[in-house]
N, C-alpha and C positions, 0 to 999 in steps of 0.2 A: 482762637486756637486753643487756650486755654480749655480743656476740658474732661469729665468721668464717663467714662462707658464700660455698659455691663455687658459682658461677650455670654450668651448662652445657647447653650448648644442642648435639643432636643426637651427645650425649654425645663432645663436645669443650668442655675448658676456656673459658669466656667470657669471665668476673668473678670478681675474688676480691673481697669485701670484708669490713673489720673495723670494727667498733662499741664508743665506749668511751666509756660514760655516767659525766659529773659527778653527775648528779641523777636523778632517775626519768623525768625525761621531757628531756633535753639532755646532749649531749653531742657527740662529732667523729666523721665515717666517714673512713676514706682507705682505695682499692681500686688494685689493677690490669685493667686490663681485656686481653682476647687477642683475637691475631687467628687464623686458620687458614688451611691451606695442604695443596693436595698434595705429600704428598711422591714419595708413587706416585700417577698419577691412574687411575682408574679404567679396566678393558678393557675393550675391548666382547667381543672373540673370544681365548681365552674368558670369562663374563662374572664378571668378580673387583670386591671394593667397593672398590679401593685402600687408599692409607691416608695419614690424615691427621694434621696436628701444631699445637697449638697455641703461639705465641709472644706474647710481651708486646707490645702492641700501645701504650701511654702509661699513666701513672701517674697513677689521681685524686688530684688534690693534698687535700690535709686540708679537710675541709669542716664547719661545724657543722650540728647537725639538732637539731630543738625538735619536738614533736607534745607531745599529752594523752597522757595515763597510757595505757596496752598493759593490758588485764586481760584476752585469753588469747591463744594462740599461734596460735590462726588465724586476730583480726586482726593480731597481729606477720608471720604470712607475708603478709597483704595490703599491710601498710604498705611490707615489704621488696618486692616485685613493684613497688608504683606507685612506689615511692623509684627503684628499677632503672629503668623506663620514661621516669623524669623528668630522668634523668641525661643523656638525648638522645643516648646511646652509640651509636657508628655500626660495624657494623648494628644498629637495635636489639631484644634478645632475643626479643622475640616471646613468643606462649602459648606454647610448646612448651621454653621453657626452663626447668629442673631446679634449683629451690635445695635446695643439701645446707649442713645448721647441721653446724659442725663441734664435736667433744667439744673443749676445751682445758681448762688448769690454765694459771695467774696466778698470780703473787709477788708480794705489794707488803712491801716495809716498811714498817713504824709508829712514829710517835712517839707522844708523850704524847696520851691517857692509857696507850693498851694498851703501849705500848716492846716492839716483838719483830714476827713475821714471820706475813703473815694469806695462805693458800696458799686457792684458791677453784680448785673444779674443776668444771665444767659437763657434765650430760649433756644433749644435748637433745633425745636420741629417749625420754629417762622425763622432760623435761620438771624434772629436779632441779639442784639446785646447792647445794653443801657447801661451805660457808666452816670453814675450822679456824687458830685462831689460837693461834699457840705462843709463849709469852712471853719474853722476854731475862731475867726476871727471877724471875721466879716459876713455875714449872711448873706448880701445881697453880691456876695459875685460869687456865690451858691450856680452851678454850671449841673446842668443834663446832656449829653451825649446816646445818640444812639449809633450804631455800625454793625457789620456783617458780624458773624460769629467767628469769624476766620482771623479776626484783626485780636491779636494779643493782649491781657490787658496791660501788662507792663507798656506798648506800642501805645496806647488810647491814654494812658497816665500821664504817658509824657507826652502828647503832642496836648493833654491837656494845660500840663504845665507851661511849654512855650507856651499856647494861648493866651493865659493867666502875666506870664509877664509880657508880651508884646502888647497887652491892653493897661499894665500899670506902667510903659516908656509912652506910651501911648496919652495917657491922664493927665490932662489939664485942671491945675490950680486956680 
């Protein structure tokens, strides 16, 4: 769920925005949004398309979002379009605008239970996401995770963390 996508429209930058889930279904967007401009405008004799540039246009300030559970990526692109629409952004995108999900990797540190460093790296054109968690302490209960793109990472830290301690109540001496 967690995720950046760049909105453009008549393949000039629009929107950026980024998505960072507490829970599987809440969490905060903050974006920029662009404006465009000729920098060359267009000739008529002879007939050339110019050329244009996009700039920062204002900064969505940090906003919360709540919706029900996302269970596949083609209502996720629908919710992100009327999410976009709803933002009353002026111009606003229109059909014809372009959301691109970007790849990224995330660091968080952890404390108790896991203590050490859980690295999450998102594809989202195969729709995967690889959480691997390398411990401060112990190497060898060093853990990989893979899951949908849709699965939170705060949701994939902690059910990594129950697993982490159901396997140390679980250790025999």
């Amino acid at each position: 769920m967690d995720r950046e996508i760049s909105v453009t429209k008549e393949r000039l930058l629009f929107a950026e925005l980024k998505f960072s889930y507490e829970t599987q279904v809440s969490g905060r967007v903050e974006g920029i949004y662009y404006n465009s401009y000729w920098v060359i405008p267009p000739s008529i004799d002879p007939p050339s398309p110019g050329l244009q540039a996009s700039v920062p246009l204002f900064v969505l300030a940090e906003r919360a979002v709540k919706h029900n559970v996302i269970s596949s990526m083609q209502i996720l692109k629908e919710y992100d379009v009327l999410f976009m629409k709803q933002l009353e952004a002026y111009p606003p995108p229109g059909d014809d605008a372009v959301f691109e999900y970007k790849d990224f990797h995330h660091r968080y540190p952890v404390n108790e239970p896991l203590n050490g460093i859980v690295d999450v790296q998102v594809n989202f054109g195969e729709d995967i996401k690889t959480i691997k968690f390398t411990s401060a302490h112990n190497w060898g209960g060093d853990k990989e995770h893979s899951a949908s793109c849709l699965k939170a990472d705060a949701t994939m830290i902690a059910q990594m963390a129950e697993h982490q301690q159901a396997a140390q109540k679980n250790k025999k001496f």
